[in-house]
C-alpha positions in Angstrom: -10.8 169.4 -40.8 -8.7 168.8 -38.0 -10.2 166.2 -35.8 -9.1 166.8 -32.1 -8.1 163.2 -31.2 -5.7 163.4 -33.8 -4.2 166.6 -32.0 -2.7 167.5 -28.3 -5.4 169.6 -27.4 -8.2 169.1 -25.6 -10.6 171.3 -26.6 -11.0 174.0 -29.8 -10.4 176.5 -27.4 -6.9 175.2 -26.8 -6.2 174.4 -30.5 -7.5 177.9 -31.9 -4.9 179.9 -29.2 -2.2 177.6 -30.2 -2.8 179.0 -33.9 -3.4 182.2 -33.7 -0.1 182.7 -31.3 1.5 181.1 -34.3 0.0 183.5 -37.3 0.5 186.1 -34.8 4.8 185.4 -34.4 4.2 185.4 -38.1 2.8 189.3 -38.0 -0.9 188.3 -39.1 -3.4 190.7 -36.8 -7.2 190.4 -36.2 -9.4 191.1 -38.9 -11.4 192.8 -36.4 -9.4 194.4 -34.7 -8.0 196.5 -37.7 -11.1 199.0 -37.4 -14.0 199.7 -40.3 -13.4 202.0 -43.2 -16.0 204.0 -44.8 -17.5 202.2 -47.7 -17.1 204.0 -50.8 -19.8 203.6 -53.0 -18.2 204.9 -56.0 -14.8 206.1 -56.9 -13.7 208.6 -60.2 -11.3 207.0 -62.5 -8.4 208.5 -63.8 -8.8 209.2 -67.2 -6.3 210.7 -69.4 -7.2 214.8 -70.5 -10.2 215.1 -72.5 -11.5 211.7 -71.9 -14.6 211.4 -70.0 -14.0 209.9 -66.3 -16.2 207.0 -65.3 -18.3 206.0 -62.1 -17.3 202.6 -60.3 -19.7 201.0 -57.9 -17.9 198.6 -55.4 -20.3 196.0 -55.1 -21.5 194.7 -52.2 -20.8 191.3 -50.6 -23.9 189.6 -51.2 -24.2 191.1 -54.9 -20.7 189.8 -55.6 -22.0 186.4 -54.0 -25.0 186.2 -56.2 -22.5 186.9 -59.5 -20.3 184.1 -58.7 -21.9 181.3 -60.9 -19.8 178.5 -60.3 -18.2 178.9 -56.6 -18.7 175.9 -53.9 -20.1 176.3 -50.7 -17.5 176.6 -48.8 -15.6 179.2 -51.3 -18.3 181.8 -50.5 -17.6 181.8 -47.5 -14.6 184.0 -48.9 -16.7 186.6 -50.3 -17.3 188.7 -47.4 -13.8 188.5 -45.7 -12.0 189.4 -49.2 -14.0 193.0 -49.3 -13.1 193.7 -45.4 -9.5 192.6 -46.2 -9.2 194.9 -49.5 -11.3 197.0 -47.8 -8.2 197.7 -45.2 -5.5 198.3 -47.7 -6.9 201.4 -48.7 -4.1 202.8 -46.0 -1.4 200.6 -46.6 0.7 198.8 -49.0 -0.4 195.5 -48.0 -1.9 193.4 -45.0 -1.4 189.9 -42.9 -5.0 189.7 -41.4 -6.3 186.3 -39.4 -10.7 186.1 -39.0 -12.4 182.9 -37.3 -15.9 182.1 -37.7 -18.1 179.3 -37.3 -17.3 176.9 -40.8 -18.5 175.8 -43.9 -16.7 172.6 -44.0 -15.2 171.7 -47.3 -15.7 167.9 -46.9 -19.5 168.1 -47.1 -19.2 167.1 -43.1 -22.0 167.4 -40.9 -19.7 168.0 -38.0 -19.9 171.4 -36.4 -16.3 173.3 -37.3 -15.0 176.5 -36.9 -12.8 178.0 -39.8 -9.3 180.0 -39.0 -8.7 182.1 -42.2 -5.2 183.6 -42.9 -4.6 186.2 -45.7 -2.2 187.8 -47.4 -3.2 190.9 -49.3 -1.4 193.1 -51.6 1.6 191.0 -52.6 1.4 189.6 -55.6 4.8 187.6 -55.3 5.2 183.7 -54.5 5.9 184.6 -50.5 2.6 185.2 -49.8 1.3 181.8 -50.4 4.9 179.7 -49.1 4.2 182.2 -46.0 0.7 180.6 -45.7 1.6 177.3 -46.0 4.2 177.6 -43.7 2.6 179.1 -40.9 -0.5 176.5 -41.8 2.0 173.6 -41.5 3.6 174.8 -38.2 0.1 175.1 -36.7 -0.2 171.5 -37.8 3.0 170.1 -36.6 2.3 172.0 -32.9 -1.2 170.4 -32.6 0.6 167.3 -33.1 -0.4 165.8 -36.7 3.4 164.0 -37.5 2.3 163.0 -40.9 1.2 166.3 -43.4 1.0 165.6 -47.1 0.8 169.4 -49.3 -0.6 168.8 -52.1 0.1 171.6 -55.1 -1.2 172.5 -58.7 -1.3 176.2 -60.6 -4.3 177.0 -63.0 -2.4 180.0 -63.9 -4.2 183.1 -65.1 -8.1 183.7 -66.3 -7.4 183.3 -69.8 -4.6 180.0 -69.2 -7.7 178.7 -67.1 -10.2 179.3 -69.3 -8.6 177.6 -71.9 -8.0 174.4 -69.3 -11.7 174.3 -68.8 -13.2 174.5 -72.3 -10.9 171.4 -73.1 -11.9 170.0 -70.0 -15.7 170.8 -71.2 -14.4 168.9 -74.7 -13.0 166.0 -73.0 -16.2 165.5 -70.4 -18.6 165.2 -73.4 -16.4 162.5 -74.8 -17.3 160.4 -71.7 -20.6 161.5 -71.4 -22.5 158.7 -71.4 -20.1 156.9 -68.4 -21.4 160.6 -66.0 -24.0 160.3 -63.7 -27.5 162.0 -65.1 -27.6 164.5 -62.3 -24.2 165.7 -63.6 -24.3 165.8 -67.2 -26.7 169.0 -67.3 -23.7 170.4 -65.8 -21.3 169.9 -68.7 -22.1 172.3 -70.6 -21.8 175.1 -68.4 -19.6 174.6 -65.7 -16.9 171.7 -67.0 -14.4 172.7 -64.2 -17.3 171.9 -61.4 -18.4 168.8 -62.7 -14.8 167.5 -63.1 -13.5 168.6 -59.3 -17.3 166.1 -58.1 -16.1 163.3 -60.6 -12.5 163.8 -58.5 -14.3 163.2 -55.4 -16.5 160.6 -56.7 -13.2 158.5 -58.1 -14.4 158.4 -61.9 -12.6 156.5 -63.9 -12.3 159.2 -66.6 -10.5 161.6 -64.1 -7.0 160.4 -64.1 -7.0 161.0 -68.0 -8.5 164.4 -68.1 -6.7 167.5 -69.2 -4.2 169.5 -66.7 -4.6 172.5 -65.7 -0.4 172.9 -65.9 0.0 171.9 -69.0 -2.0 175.3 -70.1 0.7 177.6 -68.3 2.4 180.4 -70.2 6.0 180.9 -70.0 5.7 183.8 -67.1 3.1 181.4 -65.0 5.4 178.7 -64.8 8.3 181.1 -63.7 5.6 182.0 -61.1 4.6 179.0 -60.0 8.2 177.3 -60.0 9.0 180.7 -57.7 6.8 179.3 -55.1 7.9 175.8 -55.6 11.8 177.4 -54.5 10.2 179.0 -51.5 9.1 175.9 -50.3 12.3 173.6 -51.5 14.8 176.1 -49.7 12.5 175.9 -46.8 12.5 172.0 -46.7 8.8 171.5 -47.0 8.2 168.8 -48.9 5.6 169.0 -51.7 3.5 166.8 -54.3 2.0 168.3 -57.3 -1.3 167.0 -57.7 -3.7 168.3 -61.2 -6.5 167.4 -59.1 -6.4 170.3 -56.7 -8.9 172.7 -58.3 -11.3 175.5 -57.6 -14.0 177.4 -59.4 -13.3 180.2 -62.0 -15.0 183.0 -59.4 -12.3 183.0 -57.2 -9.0 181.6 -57.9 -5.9 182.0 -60.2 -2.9 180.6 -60.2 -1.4 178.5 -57.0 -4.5 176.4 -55.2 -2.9 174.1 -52.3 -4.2 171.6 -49.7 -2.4 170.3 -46.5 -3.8 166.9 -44.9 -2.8 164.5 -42.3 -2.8 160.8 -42.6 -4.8 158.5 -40.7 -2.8 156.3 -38.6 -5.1 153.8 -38.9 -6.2 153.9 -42.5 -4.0 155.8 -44.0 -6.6 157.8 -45.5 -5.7 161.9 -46.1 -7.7 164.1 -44.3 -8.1 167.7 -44.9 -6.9 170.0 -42.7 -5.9 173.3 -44.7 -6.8 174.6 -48.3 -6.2 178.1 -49.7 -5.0 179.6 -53.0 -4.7 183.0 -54.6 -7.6 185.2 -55.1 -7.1 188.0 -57.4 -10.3 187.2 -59.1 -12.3 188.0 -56.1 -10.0 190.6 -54.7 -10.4 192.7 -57.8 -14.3 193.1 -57.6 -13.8 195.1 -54.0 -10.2 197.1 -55.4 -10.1 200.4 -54.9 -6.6 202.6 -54.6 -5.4 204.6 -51.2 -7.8 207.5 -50.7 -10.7 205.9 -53.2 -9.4 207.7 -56.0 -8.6 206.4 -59.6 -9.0 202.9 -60.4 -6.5 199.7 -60.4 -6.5 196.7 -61.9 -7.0 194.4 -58.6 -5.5 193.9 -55.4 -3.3 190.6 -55.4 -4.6 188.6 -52.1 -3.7 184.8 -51.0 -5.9 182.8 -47.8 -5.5 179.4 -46.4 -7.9 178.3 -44.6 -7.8 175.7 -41.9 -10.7 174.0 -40.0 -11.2 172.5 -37.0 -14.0 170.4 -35.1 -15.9 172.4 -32.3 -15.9 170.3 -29.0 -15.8 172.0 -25.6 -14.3 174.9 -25.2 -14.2 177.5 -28.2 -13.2 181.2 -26.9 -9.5 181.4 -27.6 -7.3 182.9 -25.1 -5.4 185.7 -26.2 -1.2 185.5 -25.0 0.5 188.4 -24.6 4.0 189.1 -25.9 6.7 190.7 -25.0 7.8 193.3 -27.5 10.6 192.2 -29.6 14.2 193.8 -29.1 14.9 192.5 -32.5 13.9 193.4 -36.6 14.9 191.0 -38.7 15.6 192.4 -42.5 16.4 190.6 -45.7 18.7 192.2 -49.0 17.8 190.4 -52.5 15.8 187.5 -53.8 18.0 184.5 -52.3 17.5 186.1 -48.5 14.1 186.7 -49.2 13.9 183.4 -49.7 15.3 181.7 -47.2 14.1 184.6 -44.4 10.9 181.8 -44.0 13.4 179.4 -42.3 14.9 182.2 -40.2 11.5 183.1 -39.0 10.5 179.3 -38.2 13.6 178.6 -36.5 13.0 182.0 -33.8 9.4 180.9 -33.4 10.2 177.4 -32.5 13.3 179.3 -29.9 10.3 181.0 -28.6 12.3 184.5 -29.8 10.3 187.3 -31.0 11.3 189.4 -33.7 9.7 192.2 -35.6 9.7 191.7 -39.3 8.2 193.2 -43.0 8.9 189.7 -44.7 6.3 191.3 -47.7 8.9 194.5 -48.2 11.7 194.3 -50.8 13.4 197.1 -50.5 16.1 197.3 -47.6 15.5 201.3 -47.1 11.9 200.9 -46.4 13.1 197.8 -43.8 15.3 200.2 -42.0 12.8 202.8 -41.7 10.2 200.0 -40.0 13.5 199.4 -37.7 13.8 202.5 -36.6 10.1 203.1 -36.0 10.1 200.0 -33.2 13.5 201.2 -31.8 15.0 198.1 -31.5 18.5 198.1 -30.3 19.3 194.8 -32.4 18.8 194.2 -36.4 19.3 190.6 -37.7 20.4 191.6 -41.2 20.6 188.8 -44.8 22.0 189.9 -47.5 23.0 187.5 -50.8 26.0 186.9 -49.6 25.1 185.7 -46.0 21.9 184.0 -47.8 24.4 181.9 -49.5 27.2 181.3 -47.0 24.0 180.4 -44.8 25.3 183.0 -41.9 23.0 186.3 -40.9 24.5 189.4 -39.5 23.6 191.0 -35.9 24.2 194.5 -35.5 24.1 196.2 -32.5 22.5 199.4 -33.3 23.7 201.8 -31.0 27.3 201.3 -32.1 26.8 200.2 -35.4 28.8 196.8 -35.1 28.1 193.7 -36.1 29.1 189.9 -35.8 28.3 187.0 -38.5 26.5 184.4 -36.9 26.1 180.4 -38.6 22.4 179.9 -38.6 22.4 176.9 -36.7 24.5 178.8 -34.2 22.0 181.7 -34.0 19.3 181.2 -31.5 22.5 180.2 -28.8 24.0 183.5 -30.0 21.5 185.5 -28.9 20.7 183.8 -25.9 24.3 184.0 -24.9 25.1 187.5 -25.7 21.9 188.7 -24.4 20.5 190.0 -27.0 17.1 188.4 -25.9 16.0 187.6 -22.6 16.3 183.7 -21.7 
């Protein structure tokens, strides 16, 4: 949790704005302010001729809640944003959505805290959790915090992770008798939670337990090690840590943490956690127009804390609309588009942008829907020579530009107001 006298600000008030202007650069919008679909009840599958087609009830929040057997606290919290969040995909391909409420701290901290959440729903691919952590950090580094540890582990799919936790469950029993009674009940049903207190609690046992990333398949570590890229070609620098965990009910795959250091102690302390949340996700899933079924919508959070003192009504800042789109071409441009994006925030330019979109036609279509007379434009080739085209759309020419040299470039030529 972020405390404020580790931050500029003076008040949550201040530090809340300062984050949501930041998500917002990013394209995250309101969870609220996306509007309330219909809740379908039940949905007919698609079944193939002949074959009978089958009812699906979309549970509700709290009956999903009261399913989950081994979530913390502080991760059902998550329950009721994920079905809102799928909930709004059910017009589009996929979502950046902010929510704030009043917090479940994760630290077991009797501090009052309110709780900024960030997702990313409907893209399954490793941008949508470098994207998080990204805009997480930023809001760290502009509240001031100069030291920020991420911390970074996979548990890979439900059946990788379910093989983790019955050795996990294996390996507990072994030490059984050095586990605290109020624990060992615990064993045999939920390994994974007993493990993740015995973390917290320093057990001696922990540092020799099983790994979650040593249960990864082939295509999982490609995954993960595609997130790992994002953030090397980024420059954030990472540690991967087998102790960051979280229950079975919600996550798969990528679970991070970001903390600060205490100047005076050097103790970590956290300020952001997220992961991906397919599992959870999947329970809410239905396809555009509540027909047929799907296997689960892919969806990512972080979520990032902060102490309430004074002020707490954030203060909305207004933007001026963008006369730039900034589109990417290929997997090494996708990648490094993160920097691009960090490096106009922090020149204070704004640009429109579909960071989640692969394809360069569907890009071009969102440019021509915000008529913007400039497009910044990455290809591979650009990606690697670490230049970015700017075309001028109105007569189609364009001009390579060196990265470094870019946010003078389009102050100088005008292409955005100084």
């Amino acid at each position: 949790m972020f405390r404020l006298k580790d931050t500029q600000h003076q008040n949550t008030a201040e530090f809340l704005s300062s984050a949501i202007n930041i998500a917002e650069y990013y394209g995250f919008s309101s969870l609220e302010e996306v509007g309330k679909l219909p809740q379908i009840k039940a949905v007919d599958a698609v079944g193939a001729p002949g074959k009978q087609i089958e009812k699906r009830k979309i549970p509700s929040a709290a009956e999903c809640e009261s399913e989950m057997t081994f979530a913390r606290r502080d991760e059902r919290a998550l329950v009721g944003a994920a079905k809102r969040c799928v909930s709004s995909l059910r017009d589009t391909g996929s979502r950046l959505l902010w929510r704030q409420f009043s917090g479940v701290s994760r630290e077991r901290s009797n501090v009052p805290s309110v709780v900024l959440e960030l997702h990313v729903v409907g893209s399954s691919g490793a941008i949508a959790e470098a994207l998080l952590i990204i805009v997480a950090d930023a809001i760290a580094a502009q509240a001031g915090v100069k030291q920020r540890v991420l911390s970074i582990n996979s548990i890979g799919s439900t059946d990788s992770s379910n093989r983790y936790v019955r050795d996990i469950g294996a390996y507990l029993r072994k030490h059984i008798e050095s586990i605290s009674p109020t624990l060992r009940p615990r064993v045999s049903d939920d390994p994974l939670g007993v493990l993740i207190q015995l973390i917290e609690r320093g057990h001696p046992a922990t540092p020799r337990a099983p790994q979650s990333m040593e249960y990864l398949t082939e295509d999982e570590r490609r995954k993960f090690w595609d997130l790992l890229e994002y953030l090397e070609v980024f420059g954030m620098p990472y540690e991967l840590n087998p102790h960051v965990l979280g229950s079975r009910d919600c996550w798969v795959h990528s679970i991070f943490e970001i903390a600060g250091v205490d100047e005076e102690t050097g103790a970590r302390i956290l300020l952001a956690y997220g992961g991906r949340y397919d599992p959870l996700a999947a329970r809410f899933s239905v396809p555009p127009g509540g027909t047929g079924l799907v296997d689960g919508v892919p969806a990512a959070v972080i979520s990032i804390a902060c102490e309430i003192r004074g002020k707490t009504i954030s203060k909305h800042v207004e933007r001026a609309a963008p006369s730039l789109y900034f589109a990417h071409l290929g997997p090494e441009a996708r990648r490094r588009s993160l920097g691009v994006m960090e490096t106009l925030r922090k020149a204070q330019i704004p640009v429109y942008q579909s960071l989640l979109q692969e394809r360069i036609g569907d890009q071009m279509e969102e440019a021509k829907r915000y008529s913007v007379p400039y497009i910044l434009l990455m290809g591979h080739k650009e990606a690697m020579e670490g230049t970015i085209l700017v075309r001028d759309v109105a007569t189609n020419s364009q001009n390579a530009v060196e990265l470094p040299e870019l946010t003078n470039y389009l102050k100088r030529h005008r292409v955005v107001a100084t």
